[in-house]
C-alpha positions in Angstrom: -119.4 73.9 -134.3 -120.5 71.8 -131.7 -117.9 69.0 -132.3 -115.0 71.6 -131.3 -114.5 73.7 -128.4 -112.0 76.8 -128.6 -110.4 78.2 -125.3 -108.1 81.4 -125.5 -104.9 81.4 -123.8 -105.6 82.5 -119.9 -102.9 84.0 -117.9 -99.6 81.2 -117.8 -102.7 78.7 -119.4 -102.0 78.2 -122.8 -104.6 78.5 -125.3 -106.7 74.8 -125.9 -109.0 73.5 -128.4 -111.0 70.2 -127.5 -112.6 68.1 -130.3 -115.4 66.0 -129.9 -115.2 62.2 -131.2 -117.6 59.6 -131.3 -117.2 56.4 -132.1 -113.5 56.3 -133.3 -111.2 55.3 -130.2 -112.3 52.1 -127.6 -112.0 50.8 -124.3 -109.7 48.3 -123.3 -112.8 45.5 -123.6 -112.9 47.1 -127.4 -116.0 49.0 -127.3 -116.3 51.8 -128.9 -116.2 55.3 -126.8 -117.1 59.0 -127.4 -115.6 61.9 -126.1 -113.3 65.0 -125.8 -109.6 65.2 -126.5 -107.2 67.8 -125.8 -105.0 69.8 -127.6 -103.2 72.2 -125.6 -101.6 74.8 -127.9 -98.4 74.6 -128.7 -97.3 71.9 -126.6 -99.3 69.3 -127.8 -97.7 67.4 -131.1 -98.7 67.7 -134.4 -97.9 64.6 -136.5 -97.8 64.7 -140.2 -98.3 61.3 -142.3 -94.8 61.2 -143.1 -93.7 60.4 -139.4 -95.5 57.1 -139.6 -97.2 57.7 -136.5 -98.9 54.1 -135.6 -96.6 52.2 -138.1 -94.9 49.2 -136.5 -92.2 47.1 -138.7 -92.1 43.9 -138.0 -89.0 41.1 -139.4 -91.0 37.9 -139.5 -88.5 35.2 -139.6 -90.9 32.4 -139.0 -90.7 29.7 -142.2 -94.0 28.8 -143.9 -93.9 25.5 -142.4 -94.6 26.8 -138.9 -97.5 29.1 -139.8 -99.1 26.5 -141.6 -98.6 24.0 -138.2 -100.0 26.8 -136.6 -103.2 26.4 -139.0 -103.6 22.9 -138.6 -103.0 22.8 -134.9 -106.1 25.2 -134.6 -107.8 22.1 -136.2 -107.0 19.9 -133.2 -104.2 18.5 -135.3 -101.9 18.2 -132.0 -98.8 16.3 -133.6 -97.2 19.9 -135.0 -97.4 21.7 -131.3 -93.8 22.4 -131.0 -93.5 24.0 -134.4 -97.1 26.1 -134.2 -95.9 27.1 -130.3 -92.5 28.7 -132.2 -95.2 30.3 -134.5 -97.3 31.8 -132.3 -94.1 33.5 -130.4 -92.9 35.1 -133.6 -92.8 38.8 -134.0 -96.0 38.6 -136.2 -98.3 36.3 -134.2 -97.1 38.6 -130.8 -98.4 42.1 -132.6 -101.3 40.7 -133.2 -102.0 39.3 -130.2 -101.3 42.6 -128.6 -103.6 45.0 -130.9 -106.7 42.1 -130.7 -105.8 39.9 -127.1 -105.4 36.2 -127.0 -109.6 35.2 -125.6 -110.2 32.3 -123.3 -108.5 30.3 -125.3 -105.1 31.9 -126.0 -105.6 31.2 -129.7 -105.8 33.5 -132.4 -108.2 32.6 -135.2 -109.8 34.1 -138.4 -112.9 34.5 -136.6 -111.0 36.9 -133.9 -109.3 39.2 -136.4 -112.3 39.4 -138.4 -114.4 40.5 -135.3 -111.1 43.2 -134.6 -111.7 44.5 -137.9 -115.0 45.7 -136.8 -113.3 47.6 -134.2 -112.0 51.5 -135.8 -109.0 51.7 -133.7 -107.8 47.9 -133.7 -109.0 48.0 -137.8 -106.2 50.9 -137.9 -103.6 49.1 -135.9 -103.7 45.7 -137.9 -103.9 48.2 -141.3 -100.5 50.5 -139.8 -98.5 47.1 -140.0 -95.4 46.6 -142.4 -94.2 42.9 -142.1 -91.4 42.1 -143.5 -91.0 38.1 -145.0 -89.7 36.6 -148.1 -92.3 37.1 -151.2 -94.8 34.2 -152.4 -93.7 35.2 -156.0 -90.5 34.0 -155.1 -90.8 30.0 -155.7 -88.1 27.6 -154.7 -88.4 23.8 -154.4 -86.2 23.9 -151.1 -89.2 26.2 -149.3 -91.7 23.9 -150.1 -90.1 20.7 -149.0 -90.9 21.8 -145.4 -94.4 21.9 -146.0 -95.0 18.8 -147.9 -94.0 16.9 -144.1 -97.0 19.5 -142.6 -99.6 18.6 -145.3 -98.2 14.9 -145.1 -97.5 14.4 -148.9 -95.2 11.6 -149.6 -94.2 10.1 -152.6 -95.9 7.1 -151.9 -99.2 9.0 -150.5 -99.8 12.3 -152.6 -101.7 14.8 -152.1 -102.8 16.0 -155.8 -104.4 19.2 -154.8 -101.0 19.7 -153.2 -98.5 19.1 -156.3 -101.3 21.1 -158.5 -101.0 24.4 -155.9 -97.4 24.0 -156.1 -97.3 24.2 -159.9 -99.5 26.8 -159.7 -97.1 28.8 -157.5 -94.2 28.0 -159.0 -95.7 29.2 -162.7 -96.7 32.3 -161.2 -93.4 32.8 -159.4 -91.2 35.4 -161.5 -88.4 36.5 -158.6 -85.5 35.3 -159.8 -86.5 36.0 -163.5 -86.6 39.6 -162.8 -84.7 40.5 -159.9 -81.3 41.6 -161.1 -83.0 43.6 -164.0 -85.0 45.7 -161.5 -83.3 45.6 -158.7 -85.8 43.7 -156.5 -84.1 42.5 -153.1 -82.0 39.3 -153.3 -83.6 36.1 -151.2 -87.3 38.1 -152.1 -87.3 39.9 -148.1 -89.4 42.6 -149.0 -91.9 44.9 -146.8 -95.6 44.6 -147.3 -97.9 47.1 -146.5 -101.9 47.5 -146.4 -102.5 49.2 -149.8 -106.1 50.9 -148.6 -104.4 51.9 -145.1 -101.8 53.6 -146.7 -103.6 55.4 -149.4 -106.0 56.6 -146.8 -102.8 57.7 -144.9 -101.7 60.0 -147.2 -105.4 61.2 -148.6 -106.0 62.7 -145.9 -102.8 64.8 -145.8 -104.3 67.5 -147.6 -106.5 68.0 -144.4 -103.8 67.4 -141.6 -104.6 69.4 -139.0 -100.3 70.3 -139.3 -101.5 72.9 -141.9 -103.0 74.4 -139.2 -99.4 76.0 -138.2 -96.7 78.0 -139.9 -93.2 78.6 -139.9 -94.3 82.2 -139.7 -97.3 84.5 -138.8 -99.3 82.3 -136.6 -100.7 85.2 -135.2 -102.0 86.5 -138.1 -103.1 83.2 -139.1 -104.7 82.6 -135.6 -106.6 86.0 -136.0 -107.6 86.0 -139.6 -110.0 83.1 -139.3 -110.8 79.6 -138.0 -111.1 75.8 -138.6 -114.8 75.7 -137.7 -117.2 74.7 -139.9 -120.3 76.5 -139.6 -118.6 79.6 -138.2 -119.0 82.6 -139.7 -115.4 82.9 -139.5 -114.9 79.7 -141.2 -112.0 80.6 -143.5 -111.6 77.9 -145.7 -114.9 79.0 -147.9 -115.5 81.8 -149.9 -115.7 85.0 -147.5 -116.2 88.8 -147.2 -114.7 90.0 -144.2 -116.7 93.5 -144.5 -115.4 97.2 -144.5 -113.3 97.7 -148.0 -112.0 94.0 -148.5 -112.8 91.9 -151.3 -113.5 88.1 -151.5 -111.4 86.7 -149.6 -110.5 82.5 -149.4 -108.4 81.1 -146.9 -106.1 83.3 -144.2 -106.2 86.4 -145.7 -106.4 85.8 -149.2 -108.1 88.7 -150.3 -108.9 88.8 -154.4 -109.8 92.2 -154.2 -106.0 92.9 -154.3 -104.3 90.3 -155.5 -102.7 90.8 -158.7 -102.5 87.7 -160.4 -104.6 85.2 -158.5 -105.2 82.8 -161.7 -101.7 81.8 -161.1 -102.2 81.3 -157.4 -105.0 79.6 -157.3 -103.6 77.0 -160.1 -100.7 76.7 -158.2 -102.2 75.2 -155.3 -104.8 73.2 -157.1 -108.1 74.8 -156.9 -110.9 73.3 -158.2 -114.0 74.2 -160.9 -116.3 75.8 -160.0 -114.8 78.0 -157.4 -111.9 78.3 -159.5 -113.4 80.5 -161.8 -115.9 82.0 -159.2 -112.9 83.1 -157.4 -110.9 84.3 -160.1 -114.3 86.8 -161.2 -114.0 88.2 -157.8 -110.8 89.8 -159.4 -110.3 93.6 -158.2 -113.8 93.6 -156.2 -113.9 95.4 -152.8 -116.6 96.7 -150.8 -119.9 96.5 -151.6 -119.5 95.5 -155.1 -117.3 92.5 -153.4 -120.2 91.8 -150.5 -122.8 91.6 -153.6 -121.0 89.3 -155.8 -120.6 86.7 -152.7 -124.3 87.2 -151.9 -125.3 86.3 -155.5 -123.0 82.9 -155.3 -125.0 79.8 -155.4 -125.1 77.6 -153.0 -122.3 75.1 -154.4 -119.9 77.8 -154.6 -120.7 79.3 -150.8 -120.3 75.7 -149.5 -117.1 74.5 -151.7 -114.3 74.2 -149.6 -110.7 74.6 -150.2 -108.0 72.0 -147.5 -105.7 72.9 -145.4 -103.1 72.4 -147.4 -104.5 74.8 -150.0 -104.9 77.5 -147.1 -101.5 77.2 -145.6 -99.9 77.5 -149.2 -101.9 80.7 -149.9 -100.7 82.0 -146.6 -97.5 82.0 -147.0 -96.4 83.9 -149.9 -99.3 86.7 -148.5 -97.2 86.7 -145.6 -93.5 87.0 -146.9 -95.4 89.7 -149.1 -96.3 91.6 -146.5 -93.2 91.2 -144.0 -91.4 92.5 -147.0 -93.7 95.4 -147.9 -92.8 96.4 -143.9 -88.8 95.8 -144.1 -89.1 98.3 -147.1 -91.0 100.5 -145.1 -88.5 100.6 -142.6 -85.7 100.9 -144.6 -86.5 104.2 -145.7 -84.4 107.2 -145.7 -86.6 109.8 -143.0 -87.4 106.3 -140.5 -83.1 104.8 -140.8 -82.2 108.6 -140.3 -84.4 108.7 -137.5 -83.9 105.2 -135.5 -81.5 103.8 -137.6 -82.0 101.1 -139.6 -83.7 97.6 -138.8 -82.1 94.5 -138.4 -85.3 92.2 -138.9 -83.9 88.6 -138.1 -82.7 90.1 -134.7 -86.0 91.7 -133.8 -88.2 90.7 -131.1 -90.4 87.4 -132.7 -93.6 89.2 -131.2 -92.6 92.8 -132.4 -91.9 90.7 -136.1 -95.7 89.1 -136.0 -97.6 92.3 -134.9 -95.5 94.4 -137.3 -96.8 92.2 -140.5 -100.5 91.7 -139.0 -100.6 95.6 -138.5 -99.8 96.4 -142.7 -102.1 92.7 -143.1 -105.2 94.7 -141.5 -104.2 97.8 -143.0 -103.1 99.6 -139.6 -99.6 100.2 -140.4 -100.1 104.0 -142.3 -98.8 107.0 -142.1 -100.5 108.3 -138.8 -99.8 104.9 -137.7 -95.6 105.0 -138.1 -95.5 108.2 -136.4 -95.3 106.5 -132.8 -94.6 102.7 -134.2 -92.2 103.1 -136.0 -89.5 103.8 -133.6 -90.0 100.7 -131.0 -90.1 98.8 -134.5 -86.7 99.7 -136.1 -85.2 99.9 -132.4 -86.5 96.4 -131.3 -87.6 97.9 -128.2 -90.3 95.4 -126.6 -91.8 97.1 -124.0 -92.4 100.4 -125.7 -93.7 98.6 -128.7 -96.7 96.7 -126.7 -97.5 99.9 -124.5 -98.3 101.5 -127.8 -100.0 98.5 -129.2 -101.8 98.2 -125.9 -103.2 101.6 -125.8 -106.5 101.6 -127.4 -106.7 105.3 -128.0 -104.4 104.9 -131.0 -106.1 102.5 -132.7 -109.5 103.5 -133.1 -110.1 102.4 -136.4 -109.3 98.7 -135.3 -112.0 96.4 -134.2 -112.5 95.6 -130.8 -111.1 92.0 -131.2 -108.1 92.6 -133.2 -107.2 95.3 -130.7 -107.8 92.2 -128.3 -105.9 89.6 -129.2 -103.1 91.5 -130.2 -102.6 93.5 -126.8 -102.8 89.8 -125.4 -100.5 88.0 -127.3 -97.7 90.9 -126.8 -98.7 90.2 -122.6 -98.4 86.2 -122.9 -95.1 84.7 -120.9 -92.8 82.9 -123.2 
């Protein structure tokens, strides 16, 4: 894809990918920029919506009367300076002023957040806020009093737009009425958020590029596929890695021998069509596998499944597979042998090359007969000079071989 770029670990350089964005982040003027970032593997952070990355709180403890001085002061109405100055020192009014800047004029208007709305990055800040202030469906006479001296209604000079807004409020105010019955905060303090900002927060978890790591296997996960759309080794489409695999989706998932993948692909939320596309591929391998993805149309080669949905296959594959070599292990001729394996105490990288060996289907018979040993004795260095030594394992591609002999050689 040309908006990412993916660089393989190099000596004590960790592995980075750089991702291409264009008109998304801006300068400090506010216009917009395009360009690379950097995510250095492993070091850099991943941040799931649930941290609240870019969120800020802010207590507003300002009354009404002083935002609405505020208002009227931008009017040139100069007798309410000292209460519009405490105003636009609050909490609020200094936020702002530091996502948009204060202009020429030090002021901040309707105009200037409208024209910071325009801006993606300053549009996100203003949307990640969560203000906390006392509820406008929360009417009291004693709130309003302050504003009547703003507005400058008096008994004795009205203001009936004024008195008919307050009855409005005060009919639509339903606070007290309900609060003790539902538990809504005494006094009406409560946090408001953007509802659109938030939404879009949390859908576009599915696709958070966190899914991108797991607790465990993320060599196998690394290996089995990518994140690059227009790849061929795309994973998160429909797929047939070649050779005697079936259709595979995802990290690994390969339908040709999964037993019950109707219940796994409803567990994670699959989608119609591919749904049912990808249950048919039931049992296939080989060519009969290769020719059912060739006769897909073009909705089902292009319908892609999240993250989310990738990770969540991934893992049970995985747990089935560590398992599959514990048992392995753990029989009678290999525990009489080299005694038996104590897998939480062995070697992480002996742990990941042991599950992506039975992933690949490497880890056979023939195979066993000079693995096994470094495996159930958690013996490092014997284990990579095998897996390093290309004349026993001929049948694995060129690649694989690769980037297993280099992962077993990376510091750390």
């Amino acid at each position: 894809s040309e908006w990412t770029i993916q660089l393989p670990a190099a000596g004590e350089q960790k592995a980075r990918n750089w991702y291409r964005l264009d008109n998304l982040l801006n300068d400090a003027a506010g216009n917009l920029i395009d360009g690379w970032i950097c995510e250095e593997v492993g070091v850099t952070p991943w941040v799931s919506p649930w941290a609240w990355e870019g969120y800020d709180i802010i207590v507003n403890i300002n009354p009404l009367e002083e935002g609405m001085a505020y208002f009227k002061e931008l009017t040139a109405d100069l007798g309410l300076r000292a209460m519009a100055d405490r105003w636009d020192k609050g909490p609020l009014q200094t936020r702002l002023y530091d996502i948009i800047g204060t202009g020429p004029d030090n002021k901040l208007t309707a105009s200037k957040i409208k024209s910071a709305l325009e801006i993606p990055a300053r549009a996100q800040s203003i949307a990640q806020l969560v203000i906390q202030y006392e509820s406008e469906w929360r009417y009291t006479a004693k709130r309003m009093e302050p504003l009547d001296k703003v507005l400058g209604h008096t008994r004795t000079e009205p203001i009936l737009n004024w008195i008919a807004e307050k009855e409005r409020w005060k009919a639509l105010g339903f606070w007290d009425e309900v609060a003790d019955k539902v538990k809504l905060p005494d006094g009406g303090k409560v946090y408001h958020l953007h509802p659109l900002g938030m939404i879009g927060l949390f859908l576009s978890e599915d696709n958070d590029i966190r899914w991108l790591r797991v607790p465990n296997g993320q060599f196998t996960f690394d290996v089995e596929g990518n994140d690059i759309e227009g790849s061929i080794y795309f994973s998160r489409v429909a797929h047939w890695p070649g050779g005697a695999s079936g259709i595979t989706i995802g990290r690994g998932y390969d339908l040709g021998q999964r037993p019950n993948p109707v219940a796994d692909l409803n567990k994670i939320g699959v989608e119609e069509p591919l749904l049912s596309w990808l249950i048919g591929a039931k049992g296939l391998q080989g060519v009969a596998a290769r020719n059912y993805l060739h006769s897909a149309s073009l909705e089902i080669k292009k319908s892609k499944i999240t993250r989310k949905q990738q990770y969540e296959l991934f893992l049970p594959i995985y747990e089935i597979m560590k398992n599959r070599v514990i048992a392995i292990s753990e029989k009678e001729k290999y525990t009489e042998r080299y005694g038996r394996l104590d897998w939480d105490r062995t070697d992480e990288k002996i742990r990941d090359i042991s599950v992506d060996l039975i992933y690949r289907g490497d880890y056979h018979n023939d195979s066993r007969e000079y693995i096994q040993e470094p495996i159930s004795t958690n013996n490092f260095s014997r284990f990579k000079e095998i897996i390093s030594d290309q004349s026993k394992w001929q049948g694995v591609p060129s690649e694989r071989f690769r980037k297993r002999k280099e992962y077993l050689s990376e510091q750390g």
